[in-house]
N, C-alpha and C positions, 0 to 999 in steps of 0.2 A: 123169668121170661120177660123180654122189653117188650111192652105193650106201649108206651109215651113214642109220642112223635116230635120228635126235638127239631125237628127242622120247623113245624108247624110253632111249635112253642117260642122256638127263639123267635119267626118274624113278630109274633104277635106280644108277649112279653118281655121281650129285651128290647134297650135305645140301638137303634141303626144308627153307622155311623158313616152309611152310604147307601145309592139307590139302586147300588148293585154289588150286596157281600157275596163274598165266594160261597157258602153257604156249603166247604168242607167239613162233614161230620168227623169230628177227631175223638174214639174210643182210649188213643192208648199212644205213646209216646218212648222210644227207646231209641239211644245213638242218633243216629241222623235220620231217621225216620219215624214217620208220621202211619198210624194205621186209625182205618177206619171200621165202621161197624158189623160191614160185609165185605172183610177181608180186600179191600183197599189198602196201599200202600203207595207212600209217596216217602221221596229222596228229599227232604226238606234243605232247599238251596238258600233259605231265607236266613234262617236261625232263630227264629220266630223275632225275626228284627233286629241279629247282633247280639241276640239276649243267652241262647243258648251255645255259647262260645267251644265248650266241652261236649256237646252233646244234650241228648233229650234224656234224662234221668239218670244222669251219670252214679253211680255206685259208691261212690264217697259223697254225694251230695246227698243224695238219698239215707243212709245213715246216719249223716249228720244231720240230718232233719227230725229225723227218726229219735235221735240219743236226745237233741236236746226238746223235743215235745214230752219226751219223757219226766226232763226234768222242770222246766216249766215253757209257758207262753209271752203272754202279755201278762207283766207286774204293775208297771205304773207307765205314764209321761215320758221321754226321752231326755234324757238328762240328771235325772236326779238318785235311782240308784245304781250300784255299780253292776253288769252285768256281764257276766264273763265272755260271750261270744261279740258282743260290742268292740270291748278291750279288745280280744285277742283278734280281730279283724282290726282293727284301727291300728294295732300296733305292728301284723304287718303288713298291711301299706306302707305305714311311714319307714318301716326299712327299706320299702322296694323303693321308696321317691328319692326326689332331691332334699337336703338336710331346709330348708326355706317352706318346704310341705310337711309342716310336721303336728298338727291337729286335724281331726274328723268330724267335720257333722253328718250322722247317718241320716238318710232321708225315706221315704216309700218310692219315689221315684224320680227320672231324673228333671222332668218340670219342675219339681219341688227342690231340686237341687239349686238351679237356673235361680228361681224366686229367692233362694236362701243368699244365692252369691248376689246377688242385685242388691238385697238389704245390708248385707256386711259391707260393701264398694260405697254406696252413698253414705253409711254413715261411719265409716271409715273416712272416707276423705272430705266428707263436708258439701262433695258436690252431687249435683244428678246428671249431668249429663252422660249418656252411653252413646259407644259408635258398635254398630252390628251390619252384618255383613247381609248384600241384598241375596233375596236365595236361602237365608239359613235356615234353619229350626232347629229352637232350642225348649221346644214344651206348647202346651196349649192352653195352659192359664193366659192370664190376661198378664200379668207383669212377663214370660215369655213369650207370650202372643207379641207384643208389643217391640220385642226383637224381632222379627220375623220380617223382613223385608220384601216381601211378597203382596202387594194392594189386595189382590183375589181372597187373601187367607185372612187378610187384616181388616178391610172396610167393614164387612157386615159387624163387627165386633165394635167398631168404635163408639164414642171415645177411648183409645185405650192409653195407658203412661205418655206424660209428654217428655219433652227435650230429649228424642231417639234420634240418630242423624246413621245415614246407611253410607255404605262405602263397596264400592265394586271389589270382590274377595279375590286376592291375588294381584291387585292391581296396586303397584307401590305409590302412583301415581296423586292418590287418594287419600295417604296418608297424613295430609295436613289439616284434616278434618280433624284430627285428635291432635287437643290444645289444652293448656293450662285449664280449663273448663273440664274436662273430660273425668268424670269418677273412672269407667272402668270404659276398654277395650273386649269385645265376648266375641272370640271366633269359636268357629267348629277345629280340628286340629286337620280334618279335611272333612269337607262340606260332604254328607250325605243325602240329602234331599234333593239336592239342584244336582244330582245325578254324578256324585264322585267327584269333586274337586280336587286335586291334591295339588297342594301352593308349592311355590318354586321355595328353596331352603332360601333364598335370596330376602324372599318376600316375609318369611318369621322371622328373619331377624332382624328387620327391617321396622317390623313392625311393635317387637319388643324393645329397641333401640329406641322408638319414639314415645313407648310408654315409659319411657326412662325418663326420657326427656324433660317429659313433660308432667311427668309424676301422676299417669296411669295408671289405674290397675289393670292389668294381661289375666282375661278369664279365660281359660281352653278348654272348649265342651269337648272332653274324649268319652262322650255319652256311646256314641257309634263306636269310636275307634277303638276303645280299653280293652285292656287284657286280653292281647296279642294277637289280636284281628290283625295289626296291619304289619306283624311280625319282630316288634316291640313289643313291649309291656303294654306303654303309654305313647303313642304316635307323636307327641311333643316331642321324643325321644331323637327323632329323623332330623330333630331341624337344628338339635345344638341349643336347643332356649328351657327356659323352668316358667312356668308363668306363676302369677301371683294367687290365680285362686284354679283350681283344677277341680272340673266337673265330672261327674261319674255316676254309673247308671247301667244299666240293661244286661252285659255280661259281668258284672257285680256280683250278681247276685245268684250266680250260677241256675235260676229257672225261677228263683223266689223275689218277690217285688223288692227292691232296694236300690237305693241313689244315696250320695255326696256330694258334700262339697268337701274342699281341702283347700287348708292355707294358712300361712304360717301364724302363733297365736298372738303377733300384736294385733291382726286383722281379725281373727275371730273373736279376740275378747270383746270388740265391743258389744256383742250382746247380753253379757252378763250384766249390765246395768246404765240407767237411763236411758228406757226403764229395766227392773229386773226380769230377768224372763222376756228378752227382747225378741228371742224367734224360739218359736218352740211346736213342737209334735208329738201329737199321742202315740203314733205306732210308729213313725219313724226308726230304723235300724231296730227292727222286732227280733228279738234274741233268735226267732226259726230262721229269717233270714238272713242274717249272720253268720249262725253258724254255718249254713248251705255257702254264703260269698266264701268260707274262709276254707269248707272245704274243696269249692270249687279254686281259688286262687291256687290252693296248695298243690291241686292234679294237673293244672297249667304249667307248673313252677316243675314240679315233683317227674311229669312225665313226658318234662318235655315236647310239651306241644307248640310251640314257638317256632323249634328245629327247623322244620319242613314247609315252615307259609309259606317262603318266597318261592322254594323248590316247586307248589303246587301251585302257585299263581303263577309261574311259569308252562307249567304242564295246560293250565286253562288257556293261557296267550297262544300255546302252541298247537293244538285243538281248537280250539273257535275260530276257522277260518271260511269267511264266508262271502261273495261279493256285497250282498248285503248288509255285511258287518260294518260300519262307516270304521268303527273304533272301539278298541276295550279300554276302560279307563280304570286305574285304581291302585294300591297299594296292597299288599299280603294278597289276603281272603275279602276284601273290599272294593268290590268291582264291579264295572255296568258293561253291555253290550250294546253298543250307540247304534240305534238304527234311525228311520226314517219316518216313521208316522205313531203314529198310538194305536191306530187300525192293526198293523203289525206287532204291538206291544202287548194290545191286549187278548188279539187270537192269541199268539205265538206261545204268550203265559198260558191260556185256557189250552190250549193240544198241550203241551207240557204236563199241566194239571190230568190228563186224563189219560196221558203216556207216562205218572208215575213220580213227576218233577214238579216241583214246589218252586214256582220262582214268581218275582213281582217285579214292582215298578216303582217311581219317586212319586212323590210329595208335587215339588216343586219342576217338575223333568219328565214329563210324558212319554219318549222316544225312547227311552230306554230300558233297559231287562235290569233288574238286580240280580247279584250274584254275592252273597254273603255265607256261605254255608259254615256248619263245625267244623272247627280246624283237626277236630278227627278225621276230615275225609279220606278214605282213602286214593292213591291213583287209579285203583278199577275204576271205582264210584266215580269220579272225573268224569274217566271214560265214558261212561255208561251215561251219565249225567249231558254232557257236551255230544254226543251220539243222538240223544231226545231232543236239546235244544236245534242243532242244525236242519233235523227234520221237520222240526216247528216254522224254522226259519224259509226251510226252502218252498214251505205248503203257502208259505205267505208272502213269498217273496215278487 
């Protein structure tokens, strides 16, 4: 019998990381839904952030969580013995990548990813300077913080890393900001937080051409965009470019915490020495989550779920019509609903919420709805889905 009051418990021993959580009691998790304790149900439009790419307990992650607890957990430190679900996730990424991406550092998450590529870029090339896109987010540490070109997110925090210099994302114009000075270039592969950017193909390769140049390193956080969100694999994929160090995170790990970095091993060796053990992590790439990314990669690859994003990103474009809609913006299953105030943003989510529909809002982007869901969706579920939001919309419009 549940006697504990969890919503009581959470305000009072757990950190708030706002002074308004949704304060959704979540009992159970399957496919694209979310259920609650008294038979609540919600269409999770989120993905629990992009993370759940396949779904909420998918059946091959689940096993594979299952076989290898069986056989062990946590051994040791990140690096030093050989663990099978590591390898055999590491090696295959490096078949799905370009032959230039071809070592792994596993991580817990993908700030920790961010942090890892910032220390290989500076002491790779000797220099510190980074250029980061205004709007981004790429983590919440203080050395990710510190890219984040947002003053709101950044001031209370400082001092944080020096010699960061920002650049309007998409704007080629801007480009001369990155100069023989420059360690590394770190975009998003399209900006999730400032509400769905997705750059002109003009503008990446424009922007890889000057890290050429100038003998930059091209970071591409596909934290958001990976495994097959935006109907690629890897959304660097759209633009025709390989960057030098490539970020990963959140659908990774098919529901289990896990992040990387990746890039090729002149750049990663330098952590091997001076000094030995130049970056290093105790639970980083934890053999459960492993094997859960490697069974999740395989039911993306194996079934197909790739086929049909643009097909159902279409079926959302064609569906969401509303006067109030200013704009949908986005790539695959990576999309926002541009509307006009946060007033509207954040009713519109709460009726939503309470008509069954899981959707949210940005970071850095107030006016608009997120739309990220499992690339399992079905076209009902759209339906039925895009039916709750227009009703939300018109109540508030």
């Amino acid at each position: 019998m549940k006697t504990l009051n969890y919503r009581q418990l959470f305000l009072l021993n757990t950190a708030q990381t706002s002074t308004s959580p949704r304060l959704i009691e979540v009992e159970k998790a399957e496919g694209i839904y979310l259920y609650g304790p008294n038979g609540e149900k919600y269409m999770d439009l989120v993905s629990g952030f992009a993370v759940s790419n396949i779904g909420h307990r998918h059946p091959r992650v689940v096993q594979a969580v299952k076989d290898q607890v069986d056989k062990y957990m946590h051994v040791t430190v990140y690096g030093e013995f050989i663990q099978a679900p590591q390898v055999l996730l590491a090696t295959e990424l490096i078949a799905l990548l370009p032959k230039s991406l071809n070592t792994v550092y596993f991580t817990n998450s993908g700030t920790e990813a961010t942090e890892g590529a910032m220390k290989i870029a500076k002491k790779y090339s000797g220099k510190s300077k980074f250029i980061a896109a205004r709007k981004a987010y790429h983590g919440s540490t203080q050395g990710a913080l510190s890219l984040i070109g947002d003053e709101k997110f950044r001031t209370p925090f400082e001092p944080l890393l020096p010699n960061v210099e920002f650049i309007q994302y998409n704007d080629k114009d801007e480009l001369d900001k990155i100069d023989e000075n420059t360690a590394a270039v770190i975009l998003e592969s399209i900006q999730g937080e400032a509400g769905i950017r997705v750059p002109d193909l003009a503008y990446m390769q424009a922007v890889r051409k000057k890290c050429d140049e100038t003998g930059a390193l091209l970071i591409l956080d596909e934290i958001q965009t990976g495994f097959g969100r935006t109907g690629k694999l890897f959304a660097f994929e759209h633009y025709l470019i390989v960057p030098d160090i490539l970020l990963l995170a959140k659908g990774l790990g098919g529901g289990m915490p896990l992040g990387a970095f990746v890039t090729r091993h002149e750049i990663m060796d330098v952590i091997k020495d001076n000094p030995i053990l130049g970056h290093i992590t105790t639970f980083g790439g934890h053999p459960v989550s492993c094997a859960a990314g490697l069974a999740s990669l395989q039911a993306i690859l194996d079934e197909h779920l790739m086929d049909k994003v643009e097909e159902k990103h279409r079926l959302f474009r064609q569906l969401l019509v509303h006067p109030s809609i200013k704009e949908i913006r986005g790539k695959g299953l990576m999309m926002c609903i541009q509307l006009d105030t946060f007033y509207q943003v954040e009713n519109i989510s709460k009726y939503c919420a309470e008509h069954g529909i899981m959707i949210d809002w940005f970071l850095h982007h107030e006016t608009a709805l997120r739309l990220a869901p499992p690339l399992i969706i079905s076209d009902k579920q759209i339906s039925e889905a895009c039916q709750v939001i227009l009703q939300g919309i018109e109540k508030y419009s």
